[in-house]
N, C-alpha and C positions, 0 to 999 in steps of 0.2 A: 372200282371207280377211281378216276385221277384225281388228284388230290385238288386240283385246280376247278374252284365252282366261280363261275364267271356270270356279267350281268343276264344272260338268256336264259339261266336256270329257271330261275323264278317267274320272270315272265312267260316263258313257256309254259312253266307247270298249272300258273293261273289261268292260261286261254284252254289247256288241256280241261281243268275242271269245270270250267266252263261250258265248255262244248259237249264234256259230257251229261253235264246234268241237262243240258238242253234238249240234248238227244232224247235222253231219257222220258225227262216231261213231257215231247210231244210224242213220242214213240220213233224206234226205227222205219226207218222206209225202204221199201225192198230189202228185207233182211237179208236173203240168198244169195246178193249181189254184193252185199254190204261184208258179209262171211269173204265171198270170192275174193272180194280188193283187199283186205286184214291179211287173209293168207299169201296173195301177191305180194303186197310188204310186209310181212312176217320172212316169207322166203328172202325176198331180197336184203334183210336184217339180216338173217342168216350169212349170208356168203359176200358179206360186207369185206371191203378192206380197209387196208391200215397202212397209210400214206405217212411219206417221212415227216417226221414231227411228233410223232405216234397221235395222229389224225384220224377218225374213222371218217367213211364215206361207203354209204349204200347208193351205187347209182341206180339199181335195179327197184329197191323201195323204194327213194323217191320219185324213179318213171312210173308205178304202181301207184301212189299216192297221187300223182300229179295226172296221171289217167282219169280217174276215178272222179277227182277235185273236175277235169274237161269234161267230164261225163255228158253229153246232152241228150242222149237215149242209147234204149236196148233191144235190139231184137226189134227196131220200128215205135218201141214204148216211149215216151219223154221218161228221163230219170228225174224222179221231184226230189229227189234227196238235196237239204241243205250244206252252207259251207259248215255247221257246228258238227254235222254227221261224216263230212270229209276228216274236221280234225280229228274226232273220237275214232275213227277207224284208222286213220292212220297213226294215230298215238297208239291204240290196240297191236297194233301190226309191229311198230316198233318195240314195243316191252315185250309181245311174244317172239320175235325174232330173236331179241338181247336175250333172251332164259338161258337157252342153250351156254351161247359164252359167260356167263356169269357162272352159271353153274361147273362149265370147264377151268373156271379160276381166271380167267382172260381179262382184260381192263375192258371199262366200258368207259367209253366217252359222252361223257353227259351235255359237255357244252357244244360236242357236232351232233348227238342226238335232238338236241334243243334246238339247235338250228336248223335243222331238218323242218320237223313241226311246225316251226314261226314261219319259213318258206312258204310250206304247204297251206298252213292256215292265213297266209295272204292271199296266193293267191288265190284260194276259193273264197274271200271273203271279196274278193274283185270279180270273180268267174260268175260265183251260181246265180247270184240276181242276175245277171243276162239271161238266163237260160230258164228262170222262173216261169213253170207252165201256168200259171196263177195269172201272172203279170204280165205285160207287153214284151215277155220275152221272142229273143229271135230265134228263129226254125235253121233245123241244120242247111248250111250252105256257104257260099261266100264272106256273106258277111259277118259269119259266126266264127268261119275260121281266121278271118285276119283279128279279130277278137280275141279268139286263145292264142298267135302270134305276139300280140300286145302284151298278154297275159303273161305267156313265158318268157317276153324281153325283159318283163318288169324282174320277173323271179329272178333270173341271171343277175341281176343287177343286184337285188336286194340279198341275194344269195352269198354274192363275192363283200357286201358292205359290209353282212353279219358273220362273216369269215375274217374280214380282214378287221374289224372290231375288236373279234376274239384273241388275233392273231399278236394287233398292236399291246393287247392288255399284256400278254403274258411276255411277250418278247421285248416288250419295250419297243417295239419300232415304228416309225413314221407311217401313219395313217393312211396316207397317198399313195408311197411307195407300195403296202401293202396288198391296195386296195386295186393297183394296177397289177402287180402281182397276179391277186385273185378273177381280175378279170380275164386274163390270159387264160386261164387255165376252165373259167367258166366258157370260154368263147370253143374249146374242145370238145372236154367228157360233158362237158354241161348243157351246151346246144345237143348234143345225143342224145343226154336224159332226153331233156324239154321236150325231141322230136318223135321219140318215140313214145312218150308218154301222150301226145297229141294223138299219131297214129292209133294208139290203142284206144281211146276213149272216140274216136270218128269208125275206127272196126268193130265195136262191139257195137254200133249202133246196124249193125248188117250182121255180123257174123255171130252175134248174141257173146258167151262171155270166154267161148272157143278164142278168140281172139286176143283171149292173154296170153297163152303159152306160144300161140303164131308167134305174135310181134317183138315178145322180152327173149326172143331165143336167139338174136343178133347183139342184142345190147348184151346179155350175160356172158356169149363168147368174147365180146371186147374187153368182157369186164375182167375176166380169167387171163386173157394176154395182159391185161394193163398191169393185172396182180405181177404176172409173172416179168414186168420189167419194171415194178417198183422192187420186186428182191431184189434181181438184177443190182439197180441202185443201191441198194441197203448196202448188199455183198461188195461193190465197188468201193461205197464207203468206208465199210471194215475194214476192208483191204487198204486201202491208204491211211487210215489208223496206224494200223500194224505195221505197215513201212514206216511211218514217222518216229517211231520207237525206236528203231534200228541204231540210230544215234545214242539214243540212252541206253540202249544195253551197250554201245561199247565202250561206253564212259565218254563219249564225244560232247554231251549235254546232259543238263541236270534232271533228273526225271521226274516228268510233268511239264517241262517246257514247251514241248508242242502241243499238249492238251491248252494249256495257258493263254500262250499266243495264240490258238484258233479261235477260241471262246470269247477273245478279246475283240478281237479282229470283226469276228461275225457284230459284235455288240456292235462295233464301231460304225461297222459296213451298214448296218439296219439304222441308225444314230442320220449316218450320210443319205441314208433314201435307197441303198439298193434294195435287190429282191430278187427272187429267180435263179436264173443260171448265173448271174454276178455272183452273187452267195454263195452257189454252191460254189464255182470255182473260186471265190476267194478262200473259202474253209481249206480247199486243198491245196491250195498254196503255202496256206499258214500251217497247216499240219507238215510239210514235206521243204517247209524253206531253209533245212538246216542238213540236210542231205549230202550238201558237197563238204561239209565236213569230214567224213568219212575219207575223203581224199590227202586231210594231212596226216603226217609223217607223227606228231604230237599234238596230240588234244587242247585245245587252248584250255586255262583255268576258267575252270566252272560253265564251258560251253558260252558264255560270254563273247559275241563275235563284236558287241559295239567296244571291247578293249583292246581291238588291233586295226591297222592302219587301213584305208580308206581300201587298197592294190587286195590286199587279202580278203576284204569281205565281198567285193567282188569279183577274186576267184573262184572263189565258196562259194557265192551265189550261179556262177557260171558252170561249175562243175554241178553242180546242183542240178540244173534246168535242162544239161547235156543229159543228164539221167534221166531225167521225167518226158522229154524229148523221145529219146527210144520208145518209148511206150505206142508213138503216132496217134495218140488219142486228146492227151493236154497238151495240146500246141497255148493256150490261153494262159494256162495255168505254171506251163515252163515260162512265157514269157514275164507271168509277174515274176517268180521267184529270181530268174536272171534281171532283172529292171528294179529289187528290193533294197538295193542297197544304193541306188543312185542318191544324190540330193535331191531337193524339192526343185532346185532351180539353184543354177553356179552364176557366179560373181559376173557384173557388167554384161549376163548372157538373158535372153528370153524366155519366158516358161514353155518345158519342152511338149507340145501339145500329144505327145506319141506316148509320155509316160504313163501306164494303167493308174489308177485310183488307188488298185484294188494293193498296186507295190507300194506307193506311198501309207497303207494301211499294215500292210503288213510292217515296214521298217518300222514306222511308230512303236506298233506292237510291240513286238519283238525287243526294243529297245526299252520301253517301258520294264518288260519282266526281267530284262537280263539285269535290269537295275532295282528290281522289287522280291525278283523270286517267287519265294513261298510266305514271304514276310506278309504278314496282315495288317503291320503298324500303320493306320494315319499317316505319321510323321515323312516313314519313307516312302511310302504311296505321293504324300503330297509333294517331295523334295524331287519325286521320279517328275512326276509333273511339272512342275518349274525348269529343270533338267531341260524338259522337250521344250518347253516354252523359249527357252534361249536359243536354240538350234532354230527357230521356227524362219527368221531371213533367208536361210539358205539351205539346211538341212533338212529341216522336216515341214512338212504342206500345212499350212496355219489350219485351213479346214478340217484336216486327217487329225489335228493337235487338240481344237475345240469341242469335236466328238467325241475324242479320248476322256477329255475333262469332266465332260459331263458324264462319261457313263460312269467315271470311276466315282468322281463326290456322288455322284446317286448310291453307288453299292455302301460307299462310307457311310451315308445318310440312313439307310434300311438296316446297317450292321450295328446301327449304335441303338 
């Protein structure tokens, strides 16, 4: 388990025993079907991935759950099963899925498992009263399917709130930012789930329960490519890790400095509202913004670039950006690292509308640690800060200065 138990634990684990005792007391309903959908989201737990962040996400379990939760017959039958018997089967589905990785020693994520659940058990506690054979429910057709539409716009929405909830707790970042963030990425793999989990619970009402392995056998191929370009990713990132080092083993920087700076930067970046591909390429900027050092003849003392003249640091940065350039992949990401040593805005001139954010976050940075280090002191943390504070007219972007502020007294605040 990660060490991280977040507000949805609890809440989750309460609607789970809930639903189950519910279940329980009135009894299962079609058991056979009920077995079928468990093991659907069981498998889909199974071959779950693990998104950067170290995030789980089964999109296969939750199109199985969210099937199941649509259900409005089988095989021409009405399904009567309730939404408390959707969550006890899908909370089933997910603990037998999680065995296997737990037992291989693998982390389990409890607070994306949690939000999974809280999804699913919304929207079947929106769904199954439509579809109540008891009650005024409506009969499969038109109007039942712009119903599950509704149903899965709400999901998407309340899917990407309880992501980005999760997201602001642990990373400290802005609510908005993140939440926009997460909508992007729901309006992808997420309309998938929704759409095939729709599909599959309008096919079983024809095809009987034949029509799970029909319909999840497109989603589980997307799901294997997606795996195979989140390593991709992974691998990219380690890779530019391990270049930014380059510098510290050759004594060009102090070692740890571009770990420092990136860490910094990200906080900042999240502080300012970014999210997404801002983040990522600002991380690789800050990791690799010290690169064209490598091109002097003598290593400055202590890799310190903010101790040498305005012409140097950005040649360093230019030599820099010339390398990452080759690559023809970070065109964005040479442009911060060449643009990182500009001022915020020069004397009697305008503010330049072309300069990235993501450079004015970086110089901050960067100038922050070259004057902090590895020091932990208060004293010189807070003298680093006042430092940028005076620079802020014309050197460093008052905005980039203010989120600095705030993230570092935060850390000072939590350390004491």
């Amino acid at each position: 388990m990660r060490s991280h138990i977040g507000p949805l634990i609890p809440v989750a684990a309460v609607v789970v025993v809930a639903a189950v005792a519910h279940t329980g007391a009135v009894g299962v309903v079609d058991p056979w079907v009920a077995l079928a959908f468990a093991a659907f989201v069981a498998f889909g737990e199974l071959v779950r991935l693990t998104l950067p962040g170290e995030r789980d996400a089964a999109p296969l379990g939750v199109a199985g759950a969210l099937a199941y939760c649509l259900l409005p017959e089988v095989a021409g039958t009405p399904a009567e099963h309730g939404a408390s018997q959707v969550v006890a089967v899908a909370a089933i589905g997910i603990l037998v899925g999680g065995l296997p990785h737990a037992a291989a020693g693998r982390v389990i994520g409890l607070e994306d498992a949690a939000r999974r659940l809280l999804v699913v058990a919304a929207a079947a506690a929106a769904f199954r009263p439509v579809v109540d054979p008891d009650g005024a429910g409506l009969e499969p057709g038109p109007a039942l399917a712009v119903v599950m539409i509704g149903v899965l716009l709400g999901v998407l929405v309340l899917d990407a709130l309880l992501a980005a909830l999760s997201r602001a707790s642990t990373e400290r970042a802005r609510l908005a930012a993140t939440w926009r963030d997460e909508l992007r990425t729901e309006l992808s793999i997420g309309s998938a789930i929704g759409a095939t989990g729709m599909l599959i619970a309008l096919a079983v009402g024809v095809m009987d329960l034949w029509a799970i392995p029909v319909f999840c056998a497109p989603l589980l191929l997307t799901q294997f490519s997606f795996r195979r370009f989140v390593a991709i990713r992974e691998t990219y990132l380690q890779t530019v890790r391990s270049l930014s080092r380059v510098t510290e083993l050759g004594g060009y920087t102090e070692t740890g400095h571009a770990r420092r700076v990136s860490e910094l930067a990200l906080a900042v970046g999240r502080e300012l509202g970014l999210a997404g591909d801002d983040l990522r390429d600002l991380e690789y900027a800050a990791l690799m913004h010290d690169l064209g050092q490598l091109s002097l003849a003598e290593p400055i003392p202590g890799g310190a670039t903010i101790m040498v003249d305005a012409g140097e640091q950005r040649r360093i940065a230019e030599e820099g950006a010339r390398v990452i350039r080759a690559t023809g992949v970070l065109d964005r990401v040479a442009d911060m690292v060449e643009r990182s040593t500009e001022p915020y805005r020069r004397p009697h001139e305008a503010l330049d509308p072309t300069l990235p954010l993501g450079a004015s976050v970086i110089k901050a940075a960067n100038a922050f640690d070259d004057l902090v280090g590895e020091s932990t002191s208060p004293r010189v943390r807070l003298d680093a800060l006042e430092r940028l504070r005076l620079g802020m007219a014309y050197e460093y972007d008052p905005r980039v200065v203010a989120a600095l502020s705030r993230v570092v007294e935060r850390s000072l605040k939590s350390s004491v």
